[in-house]
C-alpha positions in Angstrom: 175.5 117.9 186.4 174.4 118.1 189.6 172.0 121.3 188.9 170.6 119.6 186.6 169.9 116.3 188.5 166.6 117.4 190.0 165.5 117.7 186.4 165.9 113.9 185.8 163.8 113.4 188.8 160.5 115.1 187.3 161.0 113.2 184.1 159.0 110.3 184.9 156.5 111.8 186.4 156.0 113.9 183.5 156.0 111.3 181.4 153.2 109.5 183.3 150.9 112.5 183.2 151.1 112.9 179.8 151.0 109.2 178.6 147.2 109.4 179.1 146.8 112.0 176.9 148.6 111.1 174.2 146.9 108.1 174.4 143.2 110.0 174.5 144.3 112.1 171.6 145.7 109.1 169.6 142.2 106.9 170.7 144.1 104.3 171.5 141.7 101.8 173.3 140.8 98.1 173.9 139.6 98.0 170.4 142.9 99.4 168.4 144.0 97.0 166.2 142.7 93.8 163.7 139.9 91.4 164.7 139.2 88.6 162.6 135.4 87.0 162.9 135.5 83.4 164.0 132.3 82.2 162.1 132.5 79.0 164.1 132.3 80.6 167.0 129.8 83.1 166.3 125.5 83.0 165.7 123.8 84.5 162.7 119.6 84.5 163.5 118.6 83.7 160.7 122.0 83.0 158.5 123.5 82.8 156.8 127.3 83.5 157.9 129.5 86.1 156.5 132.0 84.5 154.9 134.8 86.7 155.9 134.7 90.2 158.2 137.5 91.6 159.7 137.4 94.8 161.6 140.3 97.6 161.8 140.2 100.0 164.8 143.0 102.5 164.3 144.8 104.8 166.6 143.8 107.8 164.3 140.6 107.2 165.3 139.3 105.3 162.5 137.4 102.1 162.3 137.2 99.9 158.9 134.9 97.0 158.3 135.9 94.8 155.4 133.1 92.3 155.0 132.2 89.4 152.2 128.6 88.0 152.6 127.3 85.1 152.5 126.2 85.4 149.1 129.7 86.4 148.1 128.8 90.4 148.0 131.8 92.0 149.6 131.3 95.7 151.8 134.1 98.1 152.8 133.4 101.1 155.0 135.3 103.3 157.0 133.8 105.8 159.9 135.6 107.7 162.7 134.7 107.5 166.1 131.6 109.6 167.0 131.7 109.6 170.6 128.0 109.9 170.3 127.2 112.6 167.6 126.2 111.2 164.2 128.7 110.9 161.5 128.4 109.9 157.6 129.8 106.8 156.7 132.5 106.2 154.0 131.1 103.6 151.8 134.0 101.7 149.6 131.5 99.3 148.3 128.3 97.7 149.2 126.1 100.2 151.1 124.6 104.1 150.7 123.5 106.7 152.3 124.8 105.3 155.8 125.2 107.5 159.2 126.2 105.9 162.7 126.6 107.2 166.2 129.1 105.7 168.3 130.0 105.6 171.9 133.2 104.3 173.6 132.5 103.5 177.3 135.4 101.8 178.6 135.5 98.1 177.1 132.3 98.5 175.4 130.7 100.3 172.6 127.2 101.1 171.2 126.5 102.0 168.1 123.2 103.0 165.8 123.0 102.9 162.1 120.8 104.2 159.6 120.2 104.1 156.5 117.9 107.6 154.8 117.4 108.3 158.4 116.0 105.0 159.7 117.6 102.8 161.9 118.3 99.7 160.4 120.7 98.3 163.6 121.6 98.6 167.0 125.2 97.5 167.8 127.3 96.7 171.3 130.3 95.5 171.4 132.6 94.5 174.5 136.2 93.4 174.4 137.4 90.2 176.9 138.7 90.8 180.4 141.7 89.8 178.9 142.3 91.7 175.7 141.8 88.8 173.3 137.7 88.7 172.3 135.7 91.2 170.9 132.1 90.2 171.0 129.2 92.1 169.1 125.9 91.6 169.5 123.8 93.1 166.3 119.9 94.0 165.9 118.9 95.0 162.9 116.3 94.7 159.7 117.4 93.7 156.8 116.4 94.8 152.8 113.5 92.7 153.0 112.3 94.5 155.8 113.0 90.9 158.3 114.7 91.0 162.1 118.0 89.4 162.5 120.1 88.9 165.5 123.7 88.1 164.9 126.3 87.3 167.8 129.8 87.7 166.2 133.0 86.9 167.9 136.1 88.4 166.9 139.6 87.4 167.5 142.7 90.1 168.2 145.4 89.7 165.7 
């Protein structure tokens, strides 16, 4: 036992060194897990509100956006994280021909969408200080071709 005791010593050091890059590989950040919009709490230039959006950030890498419009319309997609290089997104329902490039930097992220090619919003999120808010601002154009500027604040599950 006693050979073996300096082993034991090395174990948590190991294990601290490697924690970080389990935790790259597995891109677990400050966004992995639900967030529920808080429509009360959130700004929709011009309106109106969604009527339900909750976001799903998964260790696998994964983020899923489950959406019901105003007008009742609902929209399911799915992407993986770009960390910047464009990537097509998986439309459930309610949108086509959709890429998006997103960036991870720290508590924050940016992201572009297009639609055929044309950008149709800019997107930056940032998560609380304290782990509990995710707030993203959104630029965009809508089908009829108007600007909109929507604040959205998302709770942590």
């Amino acid at each position: 036992m006693r050979k073996h005791f300096p082993l034991f010593l090395w174990l948590p050091v190991l294990c601290a060194f490697a924690w970080p890059v389990m935790a790259q590989t597995a891109h677990v950040t400050a966004f992995t897990g639900v967030w529920k919009l808080n429509v009360a709490k959130s700004r929709f230039n011009p309106g109106p509100p969604f009527k339900s959006f909750t976001l799903t950030f998964t260790p696998d890498g994964t983020r899923r956006l489950d959406l019901i419009r105003a007008d009742g319309e609902p929209l399911k997609a799915a992407l993986p994280w770009s960390d910047g290089k464009e990537v097509a997104v998986a439309v459930i329902e309610g949108m086509r021909d959709i890429t998006a490039t997103s960036k991870i930097e720290g508590q924050s992220f940016h992201d572009t969408w297009k639609e055929n090619g044309n950008i149709i919003e800019r997107v930056y999120g940032a998560v609380s200080p304290d782990g509990k808010v995710l707030t993203i601002t959104v630029n965009g154009v809508n089908k009829q071709g108007g600007a909109f500027h929507n604040r959205l604040k998302f709770e942590k599950q």
